[in-house]
C-alpha positions in Angstrom: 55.5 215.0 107.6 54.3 211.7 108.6 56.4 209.4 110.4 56.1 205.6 110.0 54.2 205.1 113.6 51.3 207.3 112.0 51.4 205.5 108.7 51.4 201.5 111.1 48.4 202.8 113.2 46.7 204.1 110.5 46.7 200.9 108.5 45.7 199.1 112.0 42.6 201.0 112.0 41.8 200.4 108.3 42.8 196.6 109.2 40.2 196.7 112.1 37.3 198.0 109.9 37.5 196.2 107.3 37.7 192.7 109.5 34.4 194.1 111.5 32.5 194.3 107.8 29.7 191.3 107.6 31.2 190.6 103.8 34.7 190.2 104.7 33.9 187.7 107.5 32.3 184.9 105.0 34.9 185.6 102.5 37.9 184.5 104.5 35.9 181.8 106.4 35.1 180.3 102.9 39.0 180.6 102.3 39.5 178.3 105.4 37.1 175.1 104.7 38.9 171.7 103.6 38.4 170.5 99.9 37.4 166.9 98.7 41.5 165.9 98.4 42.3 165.2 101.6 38.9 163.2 102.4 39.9 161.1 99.7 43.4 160.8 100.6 42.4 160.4 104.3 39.7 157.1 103.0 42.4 155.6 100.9 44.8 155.9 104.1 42.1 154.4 106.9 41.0 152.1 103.7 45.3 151.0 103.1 45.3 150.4 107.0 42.6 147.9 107.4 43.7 145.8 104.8 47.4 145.8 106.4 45.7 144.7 109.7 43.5 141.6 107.3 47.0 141.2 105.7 48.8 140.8 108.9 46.1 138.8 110.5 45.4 136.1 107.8 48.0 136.0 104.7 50.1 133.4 105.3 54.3 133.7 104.9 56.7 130.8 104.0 59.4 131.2 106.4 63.3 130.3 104.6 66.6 130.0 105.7 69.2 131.4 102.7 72.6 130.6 101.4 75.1 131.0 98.9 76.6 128.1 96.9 77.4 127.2 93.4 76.4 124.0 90.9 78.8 121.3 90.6 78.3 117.5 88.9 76.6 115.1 91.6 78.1 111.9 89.8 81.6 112.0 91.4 82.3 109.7 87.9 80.8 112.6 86.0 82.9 115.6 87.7 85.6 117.7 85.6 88.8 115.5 85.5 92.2 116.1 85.7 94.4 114.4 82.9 97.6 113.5 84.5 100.9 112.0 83.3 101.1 108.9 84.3 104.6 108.3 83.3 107.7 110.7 83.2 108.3 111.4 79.4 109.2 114.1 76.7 106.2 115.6 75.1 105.8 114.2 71.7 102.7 116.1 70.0 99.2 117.3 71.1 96.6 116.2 69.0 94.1 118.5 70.1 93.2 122.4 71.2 91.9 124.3 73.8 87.5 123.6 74.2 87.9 120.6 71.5 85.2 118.1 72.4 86.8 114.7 72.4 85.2 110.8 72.8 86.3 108.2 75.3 89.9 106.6 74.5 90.3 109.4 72.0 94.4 110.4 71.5 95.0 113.7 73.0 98.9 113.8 73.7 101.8 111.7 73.4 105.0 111.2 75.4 108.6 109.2 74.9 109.9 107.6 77.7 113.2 108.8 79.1 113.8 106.0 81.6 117.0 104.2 80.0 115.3 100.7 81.0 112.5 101.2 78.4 114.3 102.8 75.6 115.1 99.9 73.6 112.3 99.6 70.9 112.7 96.5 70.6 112.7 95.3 73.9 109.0 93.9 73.8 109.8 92.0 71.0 112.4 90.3 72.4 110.6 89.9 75.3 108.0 87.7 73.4 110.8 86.2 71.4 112.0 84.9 75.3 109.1 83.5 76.4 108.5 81.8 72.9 111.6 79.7 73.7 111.0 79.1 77.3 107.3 78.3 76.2 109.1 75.9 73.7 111.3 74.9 77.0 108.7 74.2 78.7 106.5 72.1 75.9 109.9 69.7 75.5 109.9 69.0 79.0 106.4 68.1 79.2 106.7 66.1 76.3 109.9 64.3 78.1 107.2 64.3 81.6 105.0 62.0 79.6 107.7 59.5 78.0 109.3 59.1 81.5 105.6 58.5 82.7 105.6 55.6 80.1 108.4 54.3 80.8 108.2 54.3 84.5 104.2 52.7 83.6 106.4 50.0 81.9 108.9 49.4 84.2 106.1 49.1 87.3 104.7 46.4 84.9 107.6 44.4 84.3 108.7 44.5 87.3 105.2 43.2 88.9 105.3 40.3 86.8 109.4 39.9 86.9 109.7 39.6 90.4 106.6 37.1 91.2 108.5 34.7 88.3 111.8 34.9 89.9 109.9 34.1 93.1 108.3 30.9 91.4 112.0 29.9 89.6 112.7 29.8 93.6 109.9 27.9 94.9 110.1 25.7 91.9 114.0 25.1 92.6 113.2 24.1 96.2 110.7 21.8 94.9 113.7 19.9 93.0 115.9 20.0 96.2 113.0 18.4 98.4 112.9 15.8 96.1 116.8 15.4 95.3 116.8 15.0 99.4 114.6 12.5 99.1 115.9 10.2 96.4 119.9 10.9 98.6 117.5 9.5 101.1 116.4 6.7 99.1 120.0 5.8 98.2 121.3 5.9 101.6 118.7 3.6 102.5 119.6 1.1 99.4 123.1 1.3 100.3 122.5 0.5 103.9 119.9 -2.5 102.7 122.3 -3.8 99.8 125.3 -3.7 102.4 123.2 -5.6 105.3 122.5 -7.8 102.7 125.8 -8.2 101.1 127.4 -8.8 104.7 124.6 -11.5 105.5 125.8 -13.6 102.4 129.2 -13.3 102.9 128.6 -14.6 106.5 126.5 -17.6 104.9 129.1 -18.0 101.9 132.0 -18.7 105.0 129.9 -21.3 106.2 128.9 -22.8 103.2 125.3 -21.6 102.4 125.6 -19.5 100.0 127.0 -20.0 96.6 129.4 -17.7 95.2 127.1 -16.6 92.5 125.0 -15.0 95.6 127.9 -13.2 96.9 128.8 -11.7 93.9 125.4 -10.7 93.2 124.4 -9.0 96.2 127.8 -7.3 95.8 126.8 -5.9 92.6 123.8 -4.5 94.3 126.2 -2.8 96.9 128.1 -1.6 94.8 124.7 -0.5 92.1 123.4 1.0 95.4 126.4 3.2 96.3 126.6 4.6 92.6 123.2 5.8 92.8 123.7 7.7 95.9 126.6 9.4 94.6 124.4 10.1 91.2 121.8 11.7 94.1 123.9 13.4 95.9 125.5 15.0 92.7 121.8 15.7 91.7 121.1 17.3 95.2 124.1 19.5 94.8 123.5 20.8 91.3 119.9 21.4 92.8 120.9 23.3 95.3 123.3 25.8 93.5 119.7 26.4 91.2 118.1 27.2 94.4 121.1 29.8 95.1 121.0 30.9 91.5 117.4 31.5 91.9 117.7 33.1 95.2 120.3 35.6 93.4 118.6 36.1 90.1 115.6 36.7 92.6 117.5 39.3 94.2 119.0 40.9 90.7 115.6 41.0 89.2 114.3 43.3 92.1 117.0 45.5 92.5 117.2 46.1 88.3 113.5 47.1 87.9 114.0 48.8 91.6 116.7 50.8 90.1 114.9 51.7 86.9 112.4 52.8 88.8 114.6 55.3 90.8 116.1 56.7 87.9 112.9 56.9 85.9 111.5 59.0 89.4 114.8 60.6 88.9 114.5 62.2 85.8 110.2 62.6 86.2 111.0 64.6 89.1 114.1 67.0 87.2 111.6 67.0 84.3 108.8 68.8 86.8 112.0 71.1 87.5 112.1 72.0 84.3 108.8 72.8 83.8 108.1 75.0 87.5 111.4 76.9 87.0 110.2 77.5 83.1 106.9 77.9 84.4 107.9 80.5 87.1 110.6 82.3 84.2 107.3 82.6 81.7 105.2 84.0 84.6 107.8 86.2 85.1 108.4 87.7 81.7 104.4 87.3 81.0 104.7 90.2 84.1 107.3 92.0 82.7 105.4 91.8 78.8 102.5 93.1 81.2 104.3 96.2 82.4 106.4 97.1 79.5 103.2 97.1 77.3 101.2 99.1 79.9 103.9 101.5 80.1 103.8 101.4 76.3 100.1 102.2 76.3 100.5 105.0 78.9 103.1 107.2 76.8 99.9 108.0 75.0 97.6 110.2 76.7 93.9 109.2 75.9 90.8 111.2 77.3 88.9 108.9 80.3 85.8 110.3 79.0 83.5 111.9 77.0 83.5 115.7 77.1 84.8 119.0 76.2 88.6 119.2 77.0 88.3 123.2 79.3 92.4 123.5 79.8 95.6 122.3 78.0 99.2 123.3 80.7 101.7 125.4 78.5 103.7 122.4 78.3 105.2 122.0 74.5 106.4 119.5 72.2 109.9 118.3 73.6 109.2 119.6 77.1 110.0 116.7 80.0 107.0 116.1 82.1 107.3 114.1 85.5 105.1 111.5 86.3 101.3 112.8 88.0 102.1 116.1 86.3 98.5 117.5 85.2 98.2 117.7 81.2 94.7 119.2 80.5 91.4 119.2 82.3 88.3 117.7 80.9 84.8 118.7 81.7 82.4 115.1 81.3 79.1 116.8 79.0 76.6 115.7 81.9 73.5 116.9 83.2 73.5 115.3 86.5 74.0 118.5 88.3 73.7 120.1 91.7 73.5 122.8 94.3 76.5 122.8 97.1 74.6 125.3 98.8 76.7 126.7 102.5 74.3 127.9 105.2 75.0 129.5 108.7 75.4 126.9 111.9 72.4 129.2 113.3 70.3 128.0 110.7 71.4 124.3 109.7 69.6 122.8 112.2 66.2 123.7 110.7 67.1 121.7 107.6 65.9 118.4 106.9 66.2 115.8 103.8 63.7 116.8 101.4 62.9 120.1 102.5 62.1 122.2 99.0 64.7 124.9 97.8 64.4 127.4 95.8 67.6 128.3 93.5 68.3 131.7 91.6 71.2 130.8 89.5 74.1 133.7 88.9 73.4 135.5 85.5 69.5 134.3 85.1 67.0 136.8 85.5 64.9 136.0 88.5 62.8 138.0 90.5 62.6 135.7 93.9 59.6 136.5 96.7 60.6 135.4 99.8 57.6 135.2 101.6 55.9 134.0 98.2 58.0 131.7 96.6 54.8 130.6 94.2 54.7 133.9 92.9 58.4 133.8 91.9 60.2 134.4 88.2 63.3 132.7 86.9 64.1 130.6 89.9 64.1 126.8 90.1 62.8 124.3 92.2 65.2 121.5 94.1 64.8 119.3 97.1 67.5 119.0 99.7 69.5 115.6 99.2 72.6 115.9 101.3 73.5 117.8 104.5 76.9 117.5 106.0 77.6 116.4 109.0 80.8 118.8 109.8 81.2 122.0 109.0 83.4 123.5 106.4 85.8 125.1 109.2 84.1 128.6 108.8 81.0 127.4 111.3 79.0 127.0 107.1 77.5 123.6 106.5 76.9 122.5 103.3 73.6 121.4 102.0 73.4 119.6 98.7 70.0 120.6 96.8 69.5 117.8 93.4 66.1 119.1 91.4 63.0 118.8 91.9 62.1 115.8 89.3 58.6 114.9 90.7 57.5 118.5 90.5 59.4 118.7 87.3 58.0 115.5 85.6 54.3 116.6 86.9 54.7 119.6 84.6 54.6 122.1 88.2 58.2 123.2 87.9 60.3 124.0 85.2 63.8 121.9 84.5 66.9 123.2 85.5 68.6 125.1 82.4 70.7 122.5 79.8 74.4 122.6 80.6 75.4 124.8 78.0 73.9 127.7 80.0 74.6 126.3 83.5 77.6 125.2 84.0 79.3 123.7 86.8 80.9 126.8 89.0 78.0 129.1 88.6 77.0 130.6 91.5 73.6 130.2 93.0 71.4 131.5 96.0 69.1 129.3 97.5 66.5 129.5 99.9 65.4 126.6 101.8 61.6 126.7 102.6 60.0 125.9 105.9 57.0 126.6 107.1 53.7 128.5 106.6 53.1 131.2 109.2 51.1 134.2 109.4 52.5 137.6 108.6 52.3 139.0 112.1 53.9 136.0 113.6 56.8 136.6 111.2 57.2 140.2 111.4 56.9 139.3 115.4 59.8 136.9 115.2 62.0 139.4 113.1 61.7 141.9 115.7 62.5 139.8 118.7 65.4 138.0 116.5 64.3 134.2 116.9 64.6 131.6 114.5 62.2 130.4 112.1 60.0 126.7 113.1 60.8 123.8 111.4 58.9 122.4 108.8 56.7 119.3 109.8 55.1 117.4 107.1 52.2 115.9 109.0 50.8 119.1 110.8 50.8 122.7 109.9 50.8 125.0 113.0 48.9 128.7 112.4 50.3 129.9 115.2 54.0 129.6 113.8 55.1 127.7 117.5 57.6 124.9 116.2 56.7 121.3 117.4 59.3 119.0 118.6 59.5 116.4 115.9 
């Protein structure tokens, strides 16, 4: 038999001589040659390579810094609104549903006062039923203001030309007693002259000169001369109680019209008492009229604006609310919208008013490039408005991007969507761009971690360095 070391060096030799034939040896090397594939495959690889090396050297990159953020309403007197109430009350009746649209001033829910000083309904009417009469109070007074006025108009008259008469019924009076003085004076001097006479005939009658007839004559005219100074004196005396009379009447006059006066001042000055205290009780119920009608007008609950009403409280008709409790939520219909955009502390500094932003909004298809943003689908354009100047607490500052209008009104970008698809709360990514570098300088910077330049307006730098602005 043949073992299996017979049968393995047999096969060797066969192996051996048929490898040694002239035929055989083209065959296999034939077998062993490469095909066109891979020289293809190798071109297109050396071919992919040399454009990656043009790509790297010359395509530029826009370097961007990203965050996460959501739209809101800019207009802080456009924002969703809380409806509150402003009084504490008893729910009377809603007049509207959940996502009604309502107007400005437009009824949306009405309360009754529980606070026992405004439960009277009549109180406002008798509030304006009060102030009618203190109004009337007050007219009366005025009306009383103005006669006194008159009266006191009159009495200052009279009394200007009382007084100066009185004063001439004086002066005339001492006129009348100057010359009543006089004419005593006269009749003193008579008497004296008649007497000196009389006594000079009697002294000439004793020794015969004189007749009798003499003596009795120039007697008569002593005794004529006496009479009239007793008729002047008698004058002077009545003369001079008119002088007192006129003195007093002087003094009456004056303090009569002075009196009047007073109590005319008197009664002008409780009339202006009248009226300030009236005065002061109408300002006070006019502020009292004030409130209790505001309070009247605030049991009803009326939208502040425009817009689509997003959230009504489970409170129900009867249910007591207290005062600031929140009754609904409206949401203005504005399209004066923006970005609140947070980014990292390592990458806020490179941000700058104005920069350019590009915003992919939560639930619109977008395809965003970063390197590229031209080339990018379903994304909008916005410019960087606001940038806080403390962060949120979490080391995030928060940029505030507003749209791009220019671009937008030059037909280069298209407009933000219409608030019926974006809405404020929807989430959004944006990317802020910055500058354009080469592709090698940014894969450069990725791998040693630094940050990207900051965007310069008046230079571009190919070289990627940043500039100190």
């Amino acid at each position: 038999m043949i073992n299996d070391a017979d049968n393995l060096n047999l096969n060797r030799q066969i192996l051996e001589q048929t490898l040694h034939e002239p035929e055989f040896r083209l065959r296999s090397l034939d077998m062993v040659q490469t095909g066109p594939g891979p020289r293809i495959f190798g071109i297109i690889l050396f071919a992919v390579f040399v454009l990656s090396v043009i790509f790297v050297m010359f395509v530029p990159w826009r370097q961007s810094v990203v965050g996460a953020g959501q739209i809101f309403v800019f207009s802080p007197m456009q924002r969703p609104q809380e409806i509150e109430a402003q009084i504490s009350g008893r729910l009377l009746q809603w007049y509207l549903r959940d996502g009604q649209v309502v107007e400005k001033g437009q009824l949306i829910a009405e309360l009754t006062d529980i606070d026992p000083r405004f439960l009277s309904h009549t109180q406002l009417d008798t509030l304006i039923d009060q102030r009618r009469a203190l109004v009337s109070k007050r007219d009366a007074a005025k009306e009383r203001l103005a006669s006194l006025n008159d009266q006191l108009q009159n009495v200052s008259t009279s009394r200007q030309n009382a007084v100066p008469a009185a004063e001439q019924r004086i002066g005339q009076a001492e006129d009348r007693l100057s010359a009543a003085d006089r004419s005593v004076e006269i009749a003193e001097q008579s008497v004296k002259t008649t007497q000196w006479q009389l006594d000079r005939i009697n002294a000439l009658y004793e020794k015969g000169l004189r007749s009798q007839r003499d003596q009795q004559v120039a007697l008569l005219d002593n005794v004529r001369a006496k009479r009239e100074l007793q008729r002047a004196k008698a004058a002077y005396n009545v003369v001079k109680k008119d002088v007192d009379i006129s003195s007093l009447d002087y003094k009456r006059i004056s303090a009569d019209t002075e009196g009047n006066i007073n109590a005319i001042k008197a009664s002008v000055a409780e009339a202006n008492q009248v009226i300030a205290s009236t005065s002061a009780d109408i300002d006070h119920l006019d502020v009292d009229i004030q409130n209790l009608s505001e309070r009247i007008q605030q049991r009803a609950i009326r939208a502040p604006c425009a817009g689509r009403v997003v959230r009504l409280n489970r409170v129900g008709a009867g249910e007591t609310v207290n005062a600031g409790a929140i009754l609904a939520t409206i949401v203005p219909g504005t399209e004066d919208r923006a970005a609140a955009v947070l980014m990292r502390d390592y990458d806020a500094p490179l941000i700058r008013i104005g920069d350019p932003v590009r915003l992919a909004i939560s639930g619109w298809p977008s395809l965003q490039f970063v390197g590229w943003p031209s080339v990018a689908v379903g994304t909008f354009a916005g410019r960087v408005a606001v940038i806080d100047a403390v962060d949120d607490g979490r080391h995030f500052y928060r940029i505030i991007v507003v749209p791009d209008q220019e671009a937008i009104a030059q037909k280069k970008e298209e407009p933000w969507p219409s608030v019926k698809w974006l809405r404020p709360g929807a989430k959004v990514t944006g990317w802020v761009l910055l500058r354009n570098v080469p592709v090698w300088y940014e894969l450069w910077r990725q791998f040693n971690g630094f940050q990207p330049t900051i965007a310069t307006p008046e230079t571009d730098n190919p070289t990627g360095q940043s500039e100190t602005p």
